[in-house]
N, CA, C and O of each residue as an XYZ file, in Angstrom:
556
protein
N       0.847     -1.192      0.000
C       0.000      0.000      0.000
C       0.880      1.238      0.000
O       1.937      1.392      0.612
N       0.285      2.044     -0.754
C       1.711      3.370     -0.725
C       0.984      4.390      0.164
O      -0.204      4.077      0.243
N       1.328      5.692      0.982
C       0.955      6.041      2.463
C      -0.036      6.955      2.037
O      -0.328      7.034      0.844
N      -0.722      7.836      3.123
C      -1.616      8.586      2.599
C      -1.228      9.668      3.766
O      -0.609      9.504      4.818
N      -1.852     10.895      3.160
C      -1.743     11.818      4.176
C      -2.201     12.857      4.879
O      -2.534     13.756      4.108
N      -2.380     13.157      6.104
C      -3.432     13.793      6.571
C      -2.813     15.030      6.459
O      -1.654     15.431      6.347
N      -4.294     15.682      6.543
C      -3.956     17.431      6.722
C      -4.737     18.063      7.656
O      -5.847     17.537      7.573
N      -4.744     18.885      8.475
C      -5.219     19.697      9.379
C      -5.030     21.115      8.418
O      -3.919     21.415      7.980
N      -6.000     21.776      8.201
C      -6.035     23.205      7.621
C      -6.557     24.191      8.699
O      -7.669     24.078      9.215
N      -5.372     25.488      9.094
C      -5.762     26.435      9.781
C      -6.106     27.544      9.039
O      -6.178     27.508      7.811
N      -6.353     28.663      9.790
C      -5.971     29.987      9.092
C      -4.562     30.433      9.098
O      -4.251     31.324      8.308
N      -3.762     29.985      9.801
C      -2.401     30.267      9.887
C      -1.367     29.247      9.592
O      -0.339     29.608      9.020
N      -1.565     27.810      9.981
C      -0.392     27.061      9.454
C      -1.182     25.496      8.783
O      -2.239     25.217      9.348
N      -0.918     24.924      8.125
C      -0.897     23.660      7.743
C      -0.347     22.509      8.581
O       0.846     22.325      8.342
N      -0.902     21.610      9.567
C      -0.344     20.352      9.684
C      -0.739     19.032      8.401
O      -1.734     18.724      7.744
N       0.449     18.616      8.518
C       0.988     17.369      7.734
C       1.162     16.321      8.450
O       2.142     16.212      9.187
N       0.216     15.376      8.335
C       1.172     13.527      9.250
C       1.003     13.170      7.532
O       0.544     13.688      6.514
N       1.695     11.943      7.968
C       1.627     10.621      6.736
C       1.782      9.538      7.160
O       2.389      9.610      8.228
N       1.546      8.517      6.880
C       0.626      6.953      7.337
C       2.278      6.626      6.701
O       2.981      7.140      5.831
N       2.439      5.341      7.786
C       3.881      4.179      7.448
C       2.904      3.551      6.013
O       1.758      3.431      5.579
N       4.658      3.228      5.656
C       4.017      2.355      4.108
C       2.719      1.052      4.417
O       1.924      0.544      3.627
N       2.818      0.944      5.092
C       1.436     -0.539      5.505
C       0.328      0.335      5.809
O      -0.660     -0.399      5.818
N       0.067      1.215      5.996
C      -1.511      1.945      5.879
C      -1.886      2.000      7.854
O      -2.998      2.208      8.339
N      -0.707      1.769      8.567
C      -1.358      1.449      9.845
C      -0.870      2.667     10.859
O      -1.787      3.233     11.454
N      -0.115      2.924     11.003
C       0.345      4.297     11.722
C       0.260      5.594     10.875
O       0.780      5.565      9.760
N      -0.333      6.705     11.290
C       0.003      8.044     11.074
C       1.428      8.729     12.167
O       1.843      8.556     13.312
N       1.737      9.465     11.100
C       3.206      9.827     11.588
C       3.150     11.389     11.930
O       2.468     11.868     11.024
N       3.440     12.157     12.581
C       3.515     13.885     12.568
C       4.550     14.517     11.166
O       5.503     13.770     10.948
N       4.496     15.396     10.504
C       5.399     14.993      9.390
C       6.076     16.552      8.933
O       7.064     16.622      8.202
N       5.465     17.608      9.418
C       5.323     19.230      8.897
C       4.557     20.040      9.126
O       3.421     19.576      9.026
N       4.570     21.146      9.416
C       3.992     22.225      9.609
C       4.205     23.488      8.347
O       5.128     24.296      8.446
N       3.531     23.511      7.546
C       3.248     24.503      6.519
C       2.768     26.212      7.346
O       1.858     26.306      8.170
N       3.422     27.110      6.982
C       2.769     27.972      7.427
C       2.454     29.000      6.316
O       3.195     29.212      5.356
N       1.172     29.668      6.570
C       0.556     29.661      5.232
C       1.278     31.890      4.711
O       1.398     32.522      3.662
N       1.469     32.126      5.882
C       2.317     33.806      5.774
C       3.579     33.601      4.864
O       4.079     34.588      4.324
N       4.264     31.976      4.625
C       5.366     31.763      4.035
C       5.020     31.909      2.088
O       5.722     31.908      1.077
N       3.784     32.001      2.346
C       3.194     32.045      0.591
C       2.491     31.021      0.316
O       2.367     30.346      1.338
N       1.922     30.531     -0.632
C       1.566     29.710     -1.811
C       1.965     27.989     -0.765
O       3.123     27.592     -0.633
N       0.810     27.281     -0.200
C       1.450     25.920      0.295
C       1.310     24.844     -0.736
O       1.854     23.747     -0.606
N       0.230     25.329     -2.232
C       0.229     24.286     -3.420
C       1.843     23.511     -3.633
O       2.278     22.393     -3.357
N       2.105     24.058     -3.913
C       3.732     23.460     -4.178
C       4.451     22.695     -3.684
O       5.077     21.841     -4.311
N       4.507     22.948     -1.888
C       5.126     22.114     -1.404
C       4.008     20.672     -1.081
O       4.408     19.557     -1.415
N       2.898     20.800     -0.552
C       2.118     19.957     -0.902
C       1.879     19.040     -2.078
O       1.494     17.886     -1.886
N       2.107     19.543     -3.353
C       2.573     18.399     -4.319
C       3.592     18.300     -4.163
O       3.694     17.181     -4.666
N       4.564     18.535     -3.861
C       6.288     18.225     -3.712
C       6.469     16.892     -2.657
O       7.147     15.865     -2.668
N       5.347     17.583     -1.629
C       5.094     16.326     -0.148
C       4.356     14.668     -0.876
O       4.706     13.528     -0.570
N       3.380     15.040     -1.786
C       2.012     13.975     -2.158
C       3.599     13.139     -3.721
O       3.694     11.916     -3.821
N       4.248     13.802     -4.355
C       5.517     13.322     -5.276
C       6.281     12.490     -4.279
O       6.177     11.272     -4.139
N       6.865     13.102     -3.774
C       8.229     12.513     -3.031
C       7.800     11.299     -1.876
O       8.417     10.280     -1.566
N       6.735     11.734     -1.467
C       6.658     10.723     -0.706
C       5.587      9.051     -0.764
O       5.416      8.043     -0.078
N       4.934      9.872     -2.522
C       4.287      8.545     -3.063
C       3.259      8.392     -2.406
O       3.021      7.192     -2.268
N       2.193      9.337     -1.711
C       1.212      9.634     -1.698
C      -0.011      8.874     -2.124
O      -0.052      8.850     -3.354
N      -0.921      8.305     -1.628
C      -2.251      7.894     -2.453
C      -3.167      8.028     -2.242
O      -4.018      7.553     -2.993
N      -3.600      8.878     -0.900
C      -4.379      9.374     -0.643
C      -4.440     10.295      0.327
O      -3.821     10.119      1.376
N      -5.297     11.555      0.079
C      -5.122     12.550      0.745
C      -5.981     12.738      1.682
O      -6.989     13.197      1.145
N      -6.234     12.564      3.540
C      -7.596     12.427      3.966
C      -7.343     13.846      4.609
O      -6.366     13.911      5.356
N      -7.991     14.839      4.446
C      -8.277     16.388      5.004
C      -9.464     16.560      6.024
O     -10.630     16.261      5.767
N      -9.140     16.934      6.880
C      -9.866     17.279      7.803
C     -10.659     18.645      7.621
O     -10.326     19.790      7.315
N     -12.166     17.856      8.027
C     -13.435     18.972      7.347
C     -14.201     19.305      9.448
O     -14.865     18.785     10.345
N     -13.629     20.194      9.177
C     -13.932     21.045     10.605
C     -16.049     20.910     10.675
O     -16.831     21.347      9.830
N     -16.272     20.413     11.545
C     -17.969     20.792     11.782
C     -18.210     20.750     13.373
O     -17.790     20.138     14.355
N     -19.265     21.901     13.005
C     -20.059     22.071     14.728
C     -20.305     20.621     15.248
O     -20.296     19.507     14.724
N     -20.528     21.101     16.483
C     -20.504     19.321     17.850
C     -21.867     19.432     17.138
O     -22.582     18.756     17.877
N     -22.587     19.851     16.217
C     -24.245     19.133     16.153
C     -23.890     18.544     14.995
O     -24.652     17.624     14.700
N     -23.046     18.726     14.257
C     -22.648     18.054     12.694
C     -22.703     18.959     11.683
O     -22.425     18.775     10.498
N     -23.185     20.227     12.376
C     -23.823     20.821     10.687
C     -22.550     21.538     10.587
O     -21.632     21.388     11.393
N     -22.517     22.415      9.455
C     -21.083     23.088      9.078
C     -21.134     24.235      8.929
O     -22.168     24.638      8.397
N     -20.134     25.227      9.293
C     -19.904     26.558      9.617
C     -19.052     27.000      8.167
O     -18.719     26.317      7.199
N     -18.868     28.406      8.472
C     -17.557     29.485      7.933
C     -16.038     28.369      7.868
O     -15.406     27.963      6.893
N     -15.904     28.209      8.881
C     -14.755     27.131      8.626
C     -14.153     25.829      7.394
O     -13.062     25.603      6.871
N     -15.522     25.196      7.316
C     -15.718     24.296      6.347
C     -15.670     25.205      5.120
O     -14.716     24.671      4.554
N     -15.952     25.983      4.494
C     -16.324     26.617      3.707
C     -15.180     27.129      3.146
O     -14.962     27.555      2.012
N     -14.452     27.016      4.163
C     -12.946     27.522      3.916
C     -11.986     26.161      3.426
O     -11.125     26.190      2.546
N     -12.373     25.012      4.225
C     -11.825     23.893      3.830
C     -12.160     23.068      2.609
O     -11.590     22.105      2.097
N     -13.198     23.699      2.313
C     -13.863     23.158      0.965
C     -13.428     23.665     -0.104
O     -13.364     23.005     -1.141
N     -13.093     24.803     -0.030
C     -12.292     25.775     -0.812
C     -10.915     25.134     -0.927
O     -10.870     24.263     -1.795
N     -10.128     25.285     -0.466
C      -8.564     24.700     -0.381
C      -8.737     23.545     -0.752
O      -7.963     23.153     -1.625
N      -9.955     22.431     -0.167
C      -9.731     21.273     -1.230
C      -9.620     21.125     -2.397
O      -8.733     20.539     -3.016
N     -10.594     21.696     -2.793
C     -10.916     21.956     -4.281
C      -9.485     22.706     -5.303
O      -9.172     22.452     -6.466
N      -8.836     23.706     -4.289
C      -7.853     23.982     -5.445
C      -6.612     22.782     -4.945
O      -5.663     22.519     -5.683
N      -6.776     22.229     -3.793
C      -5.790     21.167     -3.917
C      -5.832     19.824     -4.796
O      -4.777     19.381     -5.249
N      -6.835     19.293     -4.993
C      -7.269     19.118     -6.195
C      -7.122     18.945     -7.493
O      -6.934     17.936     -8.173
N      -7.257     20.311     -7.802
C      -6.400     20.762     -9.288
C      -4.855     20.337     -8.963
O      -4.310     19.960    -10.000
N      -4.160     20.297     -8.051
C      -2.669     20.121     -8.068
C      -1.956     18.640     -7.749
O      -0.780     18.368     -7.994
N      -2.763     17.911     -7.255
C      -2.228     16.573     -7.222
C      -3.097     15.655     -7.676
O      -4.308     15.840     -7.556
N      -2.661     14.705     -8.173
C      -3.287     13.235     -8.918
C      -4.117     12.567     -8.135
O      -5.049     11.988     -8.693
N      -3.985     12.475     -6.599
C      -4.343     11.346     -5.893
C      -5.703     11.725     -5.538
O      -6.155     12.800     -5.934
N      -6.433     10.879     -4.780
C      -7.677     11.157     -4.679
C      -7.859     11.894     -3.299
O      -6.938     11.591     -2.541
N      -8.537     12.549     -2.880
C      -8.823     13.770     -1.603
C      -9.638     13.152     -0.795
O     -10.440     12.703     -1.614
N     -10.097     12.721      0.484
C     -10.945     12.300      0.976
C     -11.525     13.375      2.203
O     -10.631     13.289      3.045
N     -12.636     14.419      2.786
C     -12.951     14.609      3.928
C     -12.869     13.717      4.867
O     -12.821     12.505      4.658
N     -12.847     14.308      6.069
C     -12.760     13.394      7.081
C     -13.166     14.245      7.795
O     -13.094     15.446      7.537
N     -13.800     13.612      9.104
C     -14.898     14.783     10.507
C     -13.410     14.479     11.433
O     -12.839     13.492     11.898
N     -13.171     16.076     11.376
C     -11.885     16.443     12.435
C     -12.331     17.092     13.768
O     -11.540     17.717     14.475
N     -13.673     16.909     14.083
C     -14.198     17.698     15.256
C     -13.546     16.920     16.739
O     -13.663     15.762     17.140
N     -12.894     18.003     17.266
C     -12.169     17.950     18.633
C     -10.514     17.409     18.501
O      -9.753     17.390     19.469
N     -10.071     16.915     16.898
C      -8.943     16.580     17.195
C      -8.108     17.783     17.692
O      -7.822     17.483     18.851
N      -7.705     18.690     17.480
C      -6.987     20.043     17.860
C      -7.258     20.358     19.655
O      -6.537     20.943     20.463
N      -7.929     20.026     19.739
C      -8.196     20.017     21.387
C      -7.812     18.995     21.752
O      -7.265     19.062     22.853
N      -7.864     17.619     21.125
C      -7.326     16.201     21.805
C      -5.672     16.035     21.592
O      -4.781     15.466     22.223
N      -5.735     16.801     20.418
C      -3.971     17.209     20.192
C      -3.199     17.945     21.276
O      -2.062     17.604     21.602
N      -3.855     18.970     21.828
C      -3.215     19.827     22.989
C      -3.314     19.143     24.059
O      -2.444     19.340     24.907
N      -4.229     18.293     24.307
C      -4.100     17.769     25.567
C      -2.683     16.550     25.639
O      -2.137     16.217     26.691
N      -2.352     16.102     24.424
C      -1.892     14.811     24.192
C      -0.273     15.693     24.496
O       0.600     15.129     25.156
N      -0.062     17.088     23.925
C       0.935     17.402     23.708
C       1.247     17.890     25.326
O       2.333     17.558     25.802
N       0.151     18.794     26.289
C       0.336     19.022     27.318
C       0.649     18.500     28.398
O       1.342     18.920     29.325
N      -0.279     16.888     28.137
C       0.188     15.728     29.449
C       1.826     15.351     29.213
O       2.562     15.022     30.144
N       2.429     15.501     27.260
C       3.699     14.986     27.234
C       4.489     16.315     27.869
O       5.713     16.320     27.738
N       4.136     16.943     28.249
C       5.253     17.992     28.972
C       5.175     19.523     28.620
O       5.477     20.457     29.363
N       4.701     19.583     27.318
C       4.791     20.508     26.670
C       3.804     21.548     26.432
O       2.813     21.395     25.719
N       4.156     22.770     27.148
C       3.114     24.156     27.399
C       2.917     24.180     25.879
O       3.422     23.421     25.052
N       1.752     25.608     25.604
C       0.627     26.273     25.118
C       2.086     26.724     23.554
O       1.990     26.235     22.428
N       3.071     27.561     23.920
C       4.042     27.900     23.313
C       4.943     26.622     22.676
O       5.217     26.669     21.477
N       5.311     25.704     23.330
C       6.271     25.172     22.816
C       5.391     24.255     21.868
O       5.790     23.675     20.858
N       4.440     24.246     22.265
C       3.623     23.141     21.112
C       2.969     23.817     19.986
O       2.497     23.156     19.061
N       2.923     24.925     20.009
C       2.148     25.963     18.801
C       2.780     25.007     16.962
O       2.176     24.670     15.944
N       4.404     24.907     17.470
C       4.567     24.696     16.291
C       4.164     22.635     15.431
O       4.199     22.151     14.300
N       3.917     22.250     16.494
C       3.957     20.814     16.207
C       1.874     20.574     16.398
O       1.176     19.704     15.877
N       1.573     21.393     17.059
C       0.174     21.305     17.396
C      -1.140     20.828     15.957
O      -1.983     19.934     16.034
N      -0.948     21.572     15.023
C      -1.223     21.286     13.722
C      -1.051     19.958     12.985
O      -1.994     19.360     12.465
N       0.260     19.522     12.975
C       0.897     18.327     12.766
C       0.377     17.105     13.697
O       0.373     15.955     13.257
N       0.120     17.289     14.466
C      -0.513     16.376     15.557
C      -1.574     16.220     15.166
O      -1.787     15.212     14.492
N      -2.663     17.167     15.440
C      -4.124     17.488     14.738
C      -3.961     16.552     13.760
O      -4.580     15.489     13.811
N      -3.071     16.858     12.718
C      -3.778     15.802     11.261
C      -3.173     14.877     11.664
O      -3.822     13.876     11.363
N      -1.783     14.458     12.478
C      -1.769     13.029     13.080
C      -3.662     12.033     13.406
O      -4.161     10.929     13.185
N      -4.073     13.443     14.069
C      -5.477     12.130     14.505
C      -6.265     11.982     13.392
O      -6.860     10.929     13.159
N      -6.326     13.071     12.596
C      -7.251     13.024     11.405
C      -6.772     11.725     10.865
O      -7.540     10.806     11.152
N      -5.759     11.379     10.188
C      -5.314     10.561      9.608
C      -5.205      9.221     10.115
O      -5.143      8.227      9.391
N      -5.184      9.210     11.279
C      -4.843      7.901     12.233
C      -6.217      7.432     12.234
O      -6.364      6.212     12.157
N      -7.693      8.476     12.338
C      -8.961      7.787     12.560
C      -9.693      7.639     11.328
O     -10.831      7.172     11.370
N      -8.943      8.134      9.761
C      -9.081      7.447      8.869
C      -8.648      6.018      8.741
O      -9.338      5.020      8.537
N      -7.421      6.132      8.897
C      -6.374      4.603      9.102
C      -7.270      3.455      9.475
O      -7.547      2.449      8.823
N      -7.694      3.865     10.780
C      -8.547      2.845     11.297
C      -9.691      2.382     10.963
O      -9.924      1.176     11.038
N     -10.670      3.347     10.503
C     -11.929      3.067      9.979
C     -11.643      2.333      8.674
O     -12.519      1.718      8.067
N     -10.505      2.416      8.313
C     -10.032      1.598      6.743
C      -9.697      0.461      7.458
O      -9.531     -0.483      6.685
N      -9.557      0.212      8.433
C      -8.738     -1.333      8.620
C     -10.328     -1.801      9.468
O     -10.417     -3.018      9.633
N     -11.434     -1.041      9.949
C     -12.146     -2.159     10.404
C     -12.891     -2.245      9.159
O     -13.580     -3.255      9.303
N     -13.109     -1.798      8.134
C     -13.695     -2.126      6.513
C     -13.001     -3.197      6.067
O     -13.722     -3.791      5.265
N     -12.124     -3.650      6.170
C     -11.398     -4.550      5.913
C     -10.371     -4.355      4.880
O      -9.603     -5.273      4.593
């Protein structure tokens, strides 16, 4: 199986994990920050080099399910991500990973600051990890 990779989309930075070649672990992998310019590029550079096959993005929605300003924003960026890589895009319901990320990063030691930059990266760690799984109890 070749890896796939999650994304967490902010208004300010991009987290990146990517799944081990067997489809079973998500990995923390990059932090894109989006003030640096244009993240199309390195994102196909990431989905090339690392042989990519699927892209699972995290689609932000209210605790009732329905979808906000946020989504709207993520729907957007999918769509031109999209146009830039081959592989196929999948949503995924990212509600509370970013909060389950800070806690995960806070019990490991690490305050509000030192985790700002890995916090994102984590985030799509779970996105990707609770795709992972729902693919392995499908069989």
């Amino acid at each position: 199986m070749n890896r796939a990779m999650g994304i967490d989309h902010g208004d300010a930075r991009i987290g990146i994990a990517i799944s081990d070649e067997l489809g079973m672990l998500a990995h923390p992998f990059e932090t894109i920050h989006l003030k640096d310019g244009d993240p199309f590029p390195r994102l196909k550079q990431i989905v090339e080099s690392k042989q990519i096959a699927m892209i699972v993005l995290g689609m932000p929605r209210n605790m009732d399910g329905t979808y906000g300003p946020a989504a709207e924003k993520v729907r957007a960026f999918a769509d031109q991500l999209k146009s830039v890589v081959s592989c196929p895009l999948k949503l995924w319901d990212e509600r509370m990973t970013t909060k389950a990320a800070q806690r995960g990063l806070h019990a490991a030691g690490r305050n509000t600051k030192q985790s700002r930059e890995v916090i994102d990266q984590a985030a799509a760690q779970l996105i990707l990890q609770g795709w992972l799984d729902a693919q392995a109890m499908l069989g």
